[in-house]
Structures are given as structure tokens and as C-alpha cells.
Steps between C-alpha positions, in 0.01 A plus 500: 500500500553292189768248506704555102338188360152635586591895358641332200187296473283837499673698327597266186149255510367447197267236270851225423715640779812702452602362201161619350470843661865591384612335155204282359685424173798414678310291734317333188820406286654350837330177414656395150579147535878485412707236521786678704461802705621850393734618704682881518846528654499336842338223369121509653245346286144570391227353735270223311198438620362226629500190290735641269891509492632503855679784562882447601809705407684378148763292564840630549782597759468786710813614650511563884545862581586450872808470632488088666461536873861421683336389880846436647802658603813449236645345829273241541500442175869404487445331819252226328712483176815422748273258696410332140865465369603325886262283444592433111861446632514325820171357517404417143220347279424140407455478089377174477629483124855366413545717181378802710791440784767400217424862336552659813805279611665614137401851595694489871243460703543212788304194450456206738376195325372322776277742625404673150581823668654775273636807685577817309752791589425853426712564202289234319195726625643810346578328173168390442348834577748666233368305186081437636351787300284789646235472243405324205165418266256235446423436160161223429424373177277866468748762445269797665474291795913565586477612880823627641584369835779784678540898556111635580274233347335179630301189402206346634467105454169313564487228800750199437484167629150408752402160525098642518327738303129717629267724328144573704312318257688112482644539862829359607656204249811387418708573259416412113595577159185675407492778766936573441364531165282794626692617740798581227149611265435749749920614559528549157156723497556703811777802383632521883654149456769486275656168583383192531566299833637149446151296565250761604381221638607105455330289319541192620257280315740493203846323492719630735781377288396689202344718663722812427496492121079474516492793735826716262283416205208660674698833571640511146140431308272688739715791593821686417623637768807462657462173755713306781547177461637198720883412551485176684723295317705564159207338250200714622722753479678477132101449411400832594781654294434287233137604466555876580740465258281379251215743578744753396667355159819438636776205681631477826789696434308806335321482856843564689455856330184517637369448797160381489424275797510495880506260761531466913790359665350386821732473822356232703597695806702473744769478280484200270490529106356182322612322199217568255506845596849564360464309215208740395710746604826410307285442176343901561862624522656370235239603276470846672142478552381646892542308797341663789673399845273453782490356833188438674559636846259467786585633770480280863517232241763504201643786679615623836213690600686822520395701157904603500587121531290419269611760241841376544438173433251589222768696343772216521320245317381738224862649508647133417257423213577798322874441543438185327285619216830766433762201584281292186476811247595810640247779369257317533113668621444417842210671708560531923213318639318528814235317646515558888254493726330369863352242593215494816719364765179345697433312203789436246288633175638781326390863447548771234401848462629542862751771619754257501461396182482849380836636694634233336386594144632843552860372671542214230496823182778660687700174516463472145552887399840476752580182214380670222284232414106507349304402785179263510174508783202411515149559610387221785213500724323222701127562407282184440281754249533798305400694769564811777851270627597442126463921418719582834757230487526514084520920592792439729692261294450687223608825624792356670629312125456832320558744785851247540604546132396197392508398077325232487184411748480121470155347651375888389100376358335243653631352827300352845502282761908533560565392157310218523183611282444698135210717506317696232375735713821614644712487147234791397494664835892495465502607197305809609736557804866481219289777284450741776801449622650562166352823460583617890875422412537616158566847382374846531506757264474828566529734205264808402236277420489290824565820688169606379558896608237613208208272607573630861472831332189454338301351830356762749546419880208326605472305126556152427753340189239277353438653178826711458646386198784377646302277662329360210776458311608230735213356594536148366851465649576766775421204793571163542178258434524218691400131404296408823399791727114627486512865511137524462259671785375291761156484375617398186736236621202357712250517202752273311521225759729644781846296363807489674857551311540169540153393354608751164812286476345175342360657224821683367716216496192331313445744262884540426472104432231599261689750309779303510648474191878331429801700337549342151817294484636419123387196355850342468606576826212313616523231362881483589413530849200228475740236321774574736250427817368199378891403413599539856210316617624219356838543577411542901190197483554287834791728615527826712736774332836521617 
């Protein structure tokens, strides 16, 4: 007896395939060379042929139909939030910065000078939580890039911050201006990422001094997308608002009405909060631009190695950053941040994608729902290559960050090697994975025309839907057409050289290079932001920012 493929391939066989036997002219017209894909309602684009447009859903939010996945008992919920406030009170954090523990000692909180240790009672907690908003929007220099970040809707950033960078073709290199250049060519291209990571990858063969306002003036000129930026000190960070702001035709205080920027507040767990870090983080306050709070929790290493211990801790060191952002300018956008994971106790490194680091994906959105608060993941794995490990760690951590409730995906395109490697395979292959994901969480319609009661009507038992014409008239669009999977008949995939997904990876990200083309940025605006790079320059020759 015939397996379906096989009766399907006898029954519908025919000179060009299906698409021949069943709507020729259809089939024919498929190949117009556009430069963006049509899309109908649930936003699934036109397939392109080979060597023409890549196929890839339009850019835009799709709002999460499911309801985020709550894997823990309200009880043990509370009993991690009380674990986090004991430890906020009687234990406490070291802020390494004396402005930081001066705005907390004005606020109530007990400071110890000698130690740098700041401890913080509850009703400073609850405070904090009252004026942090629950949602808010990012607004780049291109208006009809806004994203919101809150209610049902998320954002996925590109890789941020690996000291190497790989494609199969070069190999393994460090980090250089040229290839961050491409790697924010190919983030602006690729729809799925709608954010740019702070240094997709760094490029450390320019001055690390200046280094910011060459890489900002990248993002503004070859893209125009929203993008995060870095907050380690108050200088790098006044630049990026400076140049965002001029990107946009406006000042510094136009961009308090606006939030346009985004940067991580890193918790150099266990429990200490350092001096440029605050800074950066003062400076994103007061100008109500998006400070994203997150400790980097391993467990067995910057954690107990209990995933409840860990979570408590987690959650008191995020807790106390976001208290400060609301002691410095109450309102002001704050995203809960996780980044929790394992590391391999026989050998120290760390892993991602695990079920650890999942649980704790899906435990950290229900500490931030019980707050109220936006909530930020991101997709981790520990793959050397763009390969099986990357698709079934990227898979968990991405299911985990969405299934979680998570608003913005940080790391979301483009991540290896624990962090420590950019690839161009994987930023397409990730893009691939936000897209489907997209559609599997988005919404479903079911009215008289989805419900399709006529065409079910019009087919005898035994028939098939191809050429109904409900059929046809969804053709194009009905299905999801993915960038990199070869749906082709094994013969056929043989006859054209037997490639893995992996192999059909290089050539996207090549030919999206190649089609590349920047977002026009007004001539004045420019030139504003050229002069006011080489300005700073000069100001910051022989000195690091401040």
C-alpha cells in the first residue's frame, strides 16, 4: 500500500510538478522579481525563486496569541520573591558607585560605606514597582520601524557583544570593523530582526576609545532600525543619545518624550553593581531612554546551584537596579532581565539551550508579570557551528523566551560558541527559526472564509483541494515559505549536489549582502552626525570616555 507522499505523487504527477498540473499561470507569475514580498493577512510572503529576492515575512510585530506559560505554583512563586527581598534587606548588594549608594541612602535604604553594601527594605521594592511602567515603545530615527515592547508583542535583537566572528567561507577571526559592518548590513536586511544588538560582533581593530561613536554612526547610516547601545560610563552614553537624537531631528530633551534607545545593565553576579554600570544607567534614566536590568546567573557558579536559589538571587539584583532607575526618575522604561543558566559542573564552561536554562526562561516571565514589568530573554546555545546543537538549543531557548512572555529576545539572530562567536550562518538560520515561530504564535482567524464549508461542499469524498478555487485563490500565501529548507524530491535534491541546511546557509546571507541596499538618511542629518563624530574624536584623542 502507498504511503500519502507516494498516492499524492500518482495521482497529481505531471510535466513541472504540482504547481504545473494544477494552476500553471499561477505557478508562472510566482516568479516576478519584487522587491518585497506580497503578503495577505497573516503575513506569509510569496516564494522567490532561486537567485532572486529571498523570501522572508515583511517586517513588523506579530502579537502573541498564547497565553505565556506560568511553570510554577503562585506559592513558590511568592516563596522566591520573599527569598529575593531577605536577601535585598538583610543580606544586601555591593554598588560599587558612590552616587548610586548616596541615591539610595536619600531614598531610606541602609548603606554601609565601608563595605559598599546597600541593603533595601520592601517598601522601597513596592515603590519602585508602582511607577516602572508595564509597557512602552521604541521609536528609531525611521518612524515605521516603532516596535512596542509590553501586552502581546515582542522584539527580536541580533547577537551583541562576541569578541570573534565565523562564516564557512573566512573561518574563525576576530573581531573587526568590516564584518560588524555586515553583520548590522545583514540585521537591517533580514525582517525577523528588528533590533540591532550592541556590537553584533566587536570590532576591535578600531579605537576602543572611540570606538562607540564609529560603530553608532554605522547603525544610523547603514540601517534604521531601532538599536542597543552601550552604557558603560556617562560619555558613551550621552553619545548615543546625542546621535539618535540627531538621526531623528531633535535634542536631548525631545528624546525624554521618546524613547528611542536601549541598553543592558549587567549585574556582575553574585551581587555586586559596578561604577560604570550605574553611571550608564543614571544617564538612561534621566533621559527616559530603556535600561534593561540583567544579571548574568550561572548556576554552580554565580549562583547556588539550586535553580530556586538561583532565581532568588537573580531576582534580587535585578529587583535593586530597577529600584534605582525609579529612585533617579520615577517612570522611567525599565525591562526585567534574565540571563540564567548552567554551567557543566565537570568542567566550569557554561551551557545554554539546556532545561535549566529553559525552566528558568519560563519562571523569570512570571517574576516579571507578578511585577508588572516588560520582560527581556534571550536565545543561547553552545554550538561551535550553525549546526544540529545550534537548531535544538536555539529551539529551546527560543521557545522558552516566547513561550515565558518575553518582549524583547536580546542575542535573538546570530549567536555561537556561548556568546563568544558571531556567525552568518546562524543569524539567517535564526532568523528562519523567529519567523516560524512568529507565525505558530500569532493569530487565527476563523471566519466564513477560513471555515471554508463551501469548498468542502464542492469536493467529493475521495477528491483532492488542489484546484478548488479556494485553493487557488491562496496559493501564493496560504503556507509559510521558508528561507532555508529544500522541499524538493530526493532525486532532485541529489541531482543538485546533495546540500545540507547548513551548506544553503552561506549563500543567503551572501546574497542578502548583495542586495543589500542602505535606508536613505537626509542629507543634513548626515552630515550633522559626521561633524559631530569627528568633533568627539577630538574631544576624546588620548583619553577614554568618562
Amino acid at each position: 500500500m502507498h504511503n500519502l507522499s507516494e498516492t499524492l505523487r500518482l495521482r497529481f504527477a505531471a510535466p513541472g510538478g504540482i504547481d504545473a498540473a494544477i494552476a500553471p499561470e499561477t505557478a508562472q507569475d510566482s516568479g516576478a522579481n519584487t522587491p518585497a514580498p506580497r503578503s495577505n493577512r497573516r503575513g506569509r510572503g510569496k516564494r522567490a525563486p532561486l537567485g532572486q529576492t529571498i523570501q522572508q515575512l515583511p517586517f513588523g510585530q506579530i502579537e502573541r496569541q498564547i497565553k505565556p506559560i506560568d511553570l510554577i505554583s503562585e506559592d513558590h512563586l511568592e516563596a522566591i520573591h520573599q527569598a529575593s527581598l531577605t536577601i535585598m534587606q538583610e543580606i544586601g548588594l555591593e554598588y560599587m558607585s558612590a552616587r548610586a549608594r548616596d541615591i539610595f541612602r536619600k531614598a531610606g535604604a541602609d548603606v554601609d560605606e565601608d563595605s559598599q553594601m546597600v541593603r533595601i527594605a520592601p517598601e522601597l521594592v513596592a515603590q519602585a514597582l508602582k511607577t516602572a511602567p508595564n509597557s512602552f515603545s521604541l521609536t528609531p530615527r525611521n518612524p515605521a520601524r516603532k516596535l512596542k515592547m509590553g501586552g502581546g508583542f515582542w522584539v527580536a535583537g541580533s547577537v551583541a557583544g562576541p569578541p570573534q566572528v565565523h562564516d564557512a567561507i573566512s573561518g574563525r577571526r576576530p573581531g573587526n570593523f568590516e564584518d560588524f559592518k555586515k553583520l548590522i548590513q545583514l540585521s537591517q536586511y533580514f525582517n525577523a530582526v528588528q533590533m540591532f544588538g550592541y556590537h553584533p560582533v566587536s570590532p576591535i581593530d578600531i579605537p576602543a576609545n572611540t570606538r562607540h561613536l564609529d560603530t553608532y554612526h554605522v547603525c544610523q547610516t547603514e540601517g534604521d532600525k531601532a538599536y542597543k547601545i552601550s552604557a558603560i560610563g556617562r560619555e558613551r552614553t550621552l553619545d548615543a543619545i546625542d546621535m539618535m537624537a540627531i538621526a531623528k531631528g531633535m535634542d536631548r530633551e525631545a528624546m525624554k518624550q521618546e524613547p528611542a534607545l536601549v541598553t543592558t545593565i549587567s549585574i556582575n553576579s553574585p551581587r555586586r553593581v559596578d561604577e560604570a554600570m550605574t553611571d550608564g544607567l543614571e544617564v538612561m534614566a534621566l533621559h527616559n531612554q530603556v535600561c534593561s536590568i540583567t544579571p548574568f546567573t550561572l548556576m554552580g557558579a554565580m549562583t547556588p546551584v539550586t535553580l530556586a536559589g538561583a532565581l532568588a538571587q537573580h531576582n534580587a539584583e535585578a529587583l535593586s537596579a530597577i529600584v534605582l532607575t525609579q529612585l533617579i526618575n520615577p517612570g522611567a522604561p525599565v525591562l526585567y532581565g534574565t540571563f540564567t543558566s548552567n554551567v557543566d559542573l565537570r568542567t566550569g564552561a557554561p551551557a545554554f539551550g539546556t532545561p535549566e536554562n529553559s525552566r528558568a526562561n519560563l519562571i523569570a516571565g512570571q517574576l516579571a508579570r507578578k511585577y508588572d514589568l516588560p520582560y527581556r530573554s534571550s536565545n543561547a546555545c553552545t554550538s561551535n557551528l550553525a549546526d544540529d546543537q545550534a537548531v535544538y538549543e536555539s529551539m529551546m531557548s527560543l521557545w522558552s523566551a516566547i513561550a515565558g512572555g518575553a518582549h524583547f529576545i536580546h542575542h535573538g539572530a546570530g549567536w555561537l560558541e556561548g556568546g563568544l562567536k558571531a556567525s552568518f550562518e546562524k543569524l539567517v538560520l535564526d532568523a528562519e527559526l523567529l519567523q516560524e515561530l512568529a507565525l505558530t504564535f500569532g493569530p487565527f482567524t476563523a471566519d466564513v472564509a477560513d471555515l471554508a464549508v463551501e469548498a468542502i461542499r464542492g469536493v467529493p469524498p475521495g477528491g483532492h483541494f488542489f484546484g478548488e478555487a479556494h485553493t487557488l485563490e491562496r496559493y501564493e500565501t496560504a503556507f509559510y515559505s521558508p528561507m532555508t529548507s529544500d522541499w524538493r524530491s530526493h532525486e532532485n535534491w541529489e541531482a543538485d549536489g546533495s546540500k545540507s541546511a547548513r551548506e544553503r546557509l552561506t549563500p543567503l546571507w551572501q546574497q542578502a549582502l548583495s542586495d543589500f541596499k542602505a535606508p536613505t538618511l537626509a542629507q543634513d542629518r548626515r552630515e550633522a552626525l559626521d561633524a559631530f563624530v569627528a568633533k568627539r574624536k577630538e574631544e576624546l584623542a588620548g583619553r577614554e570616555p568618562e
